[in-house]
N, C-alpha and C positions, 0 to 999 in steps of 0.2 A: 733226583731233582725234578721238579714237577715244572710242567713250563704251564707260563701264564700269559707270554706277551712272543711276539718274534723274537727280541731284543736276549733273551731267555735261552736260546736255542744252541746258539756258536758258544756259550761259556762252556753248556752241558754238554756238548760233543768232546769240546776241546778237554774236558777235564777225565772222558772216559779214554782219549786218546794218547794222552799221559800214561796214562797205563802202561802202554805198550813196552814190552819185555827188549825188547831190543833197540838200543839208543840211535841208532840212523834211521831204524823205521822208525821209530817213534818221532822223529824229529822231521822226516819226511812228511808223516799221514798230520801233524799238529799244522805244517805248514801250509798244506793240501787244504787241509779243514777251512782254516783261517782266508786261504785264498779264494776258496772257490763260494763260501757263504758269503765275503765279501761282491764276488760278483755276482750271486743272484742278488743280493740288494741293489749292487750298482745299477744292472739293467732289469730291473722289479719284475725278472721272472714270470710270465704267466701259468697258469697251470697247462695251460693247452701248448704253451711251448715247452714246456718240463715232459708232455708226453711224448711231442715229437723229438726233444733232443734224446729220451731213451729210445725210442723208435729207432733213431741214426744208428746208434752204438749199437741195437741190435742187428739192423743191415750191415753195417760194417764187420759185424765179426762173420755172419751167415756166409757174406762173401770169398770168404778166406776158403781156400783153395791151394792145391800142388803146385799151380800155374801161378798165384795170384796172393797177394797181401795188402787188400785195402787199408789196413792200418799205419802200413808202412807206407804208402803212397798219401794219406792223410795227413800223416808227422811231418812228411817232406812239404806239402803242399802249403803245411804252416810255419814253416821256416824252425819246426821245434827238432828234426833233425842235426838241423847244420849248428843250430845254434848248442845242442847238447855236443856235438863233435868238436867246435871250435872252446868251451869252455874246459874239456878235460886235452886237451892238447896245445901245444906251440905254448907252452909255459903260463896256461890256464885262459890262452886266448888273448895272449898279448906280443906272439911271435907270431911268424907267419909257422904255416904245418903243411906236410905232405899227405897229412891225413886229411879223409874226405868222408861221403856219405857210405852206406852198404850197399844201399838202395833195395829192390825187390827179386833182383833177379840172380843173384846170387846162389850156385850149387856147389853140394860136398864132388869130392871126387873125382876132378875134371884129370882128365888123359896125360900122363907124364908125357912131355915131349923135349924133346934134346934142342940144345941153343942152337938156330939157326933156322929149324925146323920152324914148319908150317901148323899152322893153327886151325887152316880151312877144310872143311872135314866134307862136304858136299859141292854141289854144283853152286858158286854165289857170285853169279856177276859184279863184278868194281873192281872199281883202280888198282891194284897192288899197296898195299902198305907193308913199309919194314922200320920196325920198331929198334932202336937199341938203348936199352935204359942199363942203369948202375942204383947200384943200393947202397949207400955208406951212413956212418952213426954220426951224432952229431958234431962230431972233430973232425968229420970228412974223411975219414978210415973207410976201407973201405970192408962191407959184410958178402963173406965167403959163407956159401953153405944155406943163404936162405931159399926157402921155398917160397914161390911167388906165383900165383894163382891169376892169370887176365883173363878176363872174356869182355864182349863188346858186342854191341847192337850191330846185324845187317847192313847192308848197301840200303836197304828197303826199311832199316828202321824197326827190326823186329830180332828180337832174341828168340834163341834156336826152342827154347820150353814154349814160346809162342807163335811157333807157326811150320804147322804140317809139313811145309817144304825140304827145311832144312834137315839135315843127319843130327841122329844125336848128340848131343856136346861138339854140336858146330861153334868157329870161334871162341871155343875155352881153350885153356891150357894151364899145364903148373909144370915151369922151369926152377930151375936151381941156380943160383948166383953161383961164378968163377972165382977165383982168390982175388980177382981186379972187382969183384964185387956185380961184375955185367953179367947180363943177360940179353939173349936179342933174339926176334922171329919175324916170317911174315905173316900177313893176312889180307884183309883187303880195307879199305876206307872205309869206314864206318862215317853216317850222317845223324843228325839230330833225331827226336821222333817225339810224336805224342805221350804222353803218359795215359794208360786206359781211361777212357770218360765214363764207361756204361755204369755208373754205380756213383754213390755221393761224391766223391772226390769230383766228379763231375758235375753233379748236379752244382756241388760251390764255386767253380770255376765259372759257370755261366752265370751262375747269381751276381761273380764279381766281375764279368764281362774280363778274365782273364785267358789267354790261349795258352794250350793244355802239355807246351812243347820245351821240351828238355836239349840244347845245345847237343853237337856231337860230340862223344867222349869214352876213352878208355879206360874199364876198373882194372884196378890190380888188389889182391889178397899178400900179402908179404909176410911169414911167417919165419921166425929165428931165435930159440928159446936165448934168454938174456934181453930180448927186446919186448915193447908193444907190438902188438898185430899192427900192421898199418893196411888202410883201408885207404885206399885210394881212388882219384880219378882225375884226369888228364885229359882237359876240355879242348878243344879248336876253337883258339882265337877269332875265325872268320869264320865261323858258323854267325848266323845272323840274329840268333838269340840269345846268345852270350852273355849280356847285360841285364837279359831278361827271364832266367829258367823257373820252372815253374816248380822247382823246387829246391829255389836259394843255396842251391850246392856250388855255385863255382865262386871261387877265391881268388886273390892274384898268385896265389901263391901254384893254385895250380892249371893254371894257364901254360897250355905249351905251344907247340910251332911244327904244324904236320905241314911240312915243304912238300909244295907241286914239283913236279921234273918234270917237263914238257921232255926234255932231249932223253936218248936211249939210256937204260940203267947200262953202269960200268961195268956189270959182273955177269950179269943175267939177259943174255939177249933173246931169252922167251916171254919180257916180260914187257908188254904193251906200253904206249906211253898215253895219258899222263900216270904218274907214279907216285906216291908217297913215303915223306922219311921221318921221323917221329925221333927223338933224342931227347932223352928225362932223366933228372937223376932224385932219386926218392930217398928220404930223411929219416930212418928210424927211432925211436927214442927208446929209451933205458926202461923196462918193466916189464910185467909178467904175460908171458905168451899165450894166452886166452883167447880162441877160435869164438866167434859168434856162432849164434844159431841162424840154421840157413833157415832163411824166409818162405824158399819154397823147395820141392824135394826134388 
């Protein structure tokens, strides 16, 4: 088809996109087409902004790195992560879900550790926290035998692949759920933090005079063939940005209650006061046990 006019343009894409041999792509890249030539019409496109918008997408992938996944801090930053997570879960996005973001910081392989056992692998100053969560399916059974993957930001606000300080696979770990479906460890407080600025996710956040900072909170990976992966996180209610994370990840659903203890821990009398105590119980649902690709190595 010969084009003659703009108007010309989106029929002949769309019709070579039809094409396509396999029916969810096909159905995807026609609705892609249709979406996206609708928005350069909406906002009539310059050319000099059509270079810069390739320009981005070329810094964005250059970025990418061991340490680092601007793509994935971009998806987040445009609420198009949360929003793809809450649509395939919690009964299409109409229940609440225990599922949550992946985010970027995310590794294979973290260090089997026995329930009870400690998480903190080097010198990390903070509070004591002790975790005891449970895993059950959706009729509140409870799941024996899953493997369950947390890691967590610093005292300081820094994951152990980002910063020289800490020992390797500081603050990870992969526990096994009990037949009561529990699992429990220590570690220490983890706070809020920035998400990296030095690259466009940044440069947009100052564009939209937004602050760059993600609430405090705990991932978990939950693995148990017969179930979905559940990806999780478990925010702190009185973190002060709670209402407002910069990358539209926190739910009520997964809002928890990490209790101060000013007075001495019951069990442990080497263990400083103030203290923290964390208690979650996570959701699995019914489907095929599919590991993501980790973001970074």
């Amino acid at each position: 088809m010969l084009i003659e006019r703009q108007q010309d343009v989106t029929p002949a894409v769309l019709d070579v996109m039809k094409r396509t041999r396999d029916p969810r792509m096909r159905d995807i890249m026609v609705s892609l087409v249709t979406h996206l030539h609708g928005f350069v019409r909406d906002v009539r496109l310059t050319e000099a902004e059509f270079r810069d918008a390739t320009a981005i997408l070329n810094e964005i992938g250059a970025l990418a790195s061991d340490t680092h996944n601007e793509f994935v801090l971009m998806a987040g930053s445009l609420g198009v992560s949360s929003l793809v997570c809450l649509l395939n879960n919690g009964d299409g996005g109409n229940t609440e879900t225990s599922q949550s973001l992946l985010g970027p910081f995310w590794r294979l392989n973290s260090p089997r550790v026995e329930n009870g056992g400690s998480i903190v692998r080097s010198d990390t100053p903070g509070a004591s926290l002790f975790v005891s969560a449970r895993v059950i399916d959706g009729g509140g059974r409870p799941i024996e035998g899953a493997e369950v993957d947390v890691w967590h930001s610093s005292p300081v606000g820094l994951y152990e692949n980002q910063d020289p300080e800490q020992a390797e696979m500081n603050l990870r770990g992969k526990f096994t759920t009990d037949a009561d479906g529990r699992f429990w460890f220590s570690s220490v407080m983890m706070v809020g933090y920035p998400i990296p600025t030095d690259g466009v996710v940044g440069r947009l956040l100052e564009a939209q005079n937004r602050h760059p900072m993600r609430p405090a909170h705990l991932h978990a990976l939950i693995f148990k063939p017969g179930f979905k992966v559940l990806i999780s996180q478990v925010y702190d209610r009185t973190d002060p940005h709670i209402e407002t994370d910069v990358q539209f990840g926190v739910t009520k659903a997964l809002i928890g209650d990490f209790v101060r203890h000013d007075e001495p821990h019951p069990s442990r009398p080497d263990v400083a006061s103030p203290w923290y105590a964390l208690e979650y119980t996570y959701v699995m649902e019914p489907g095929e046990p599919v590991l993501p690709r980790a973001p970074i190595k």
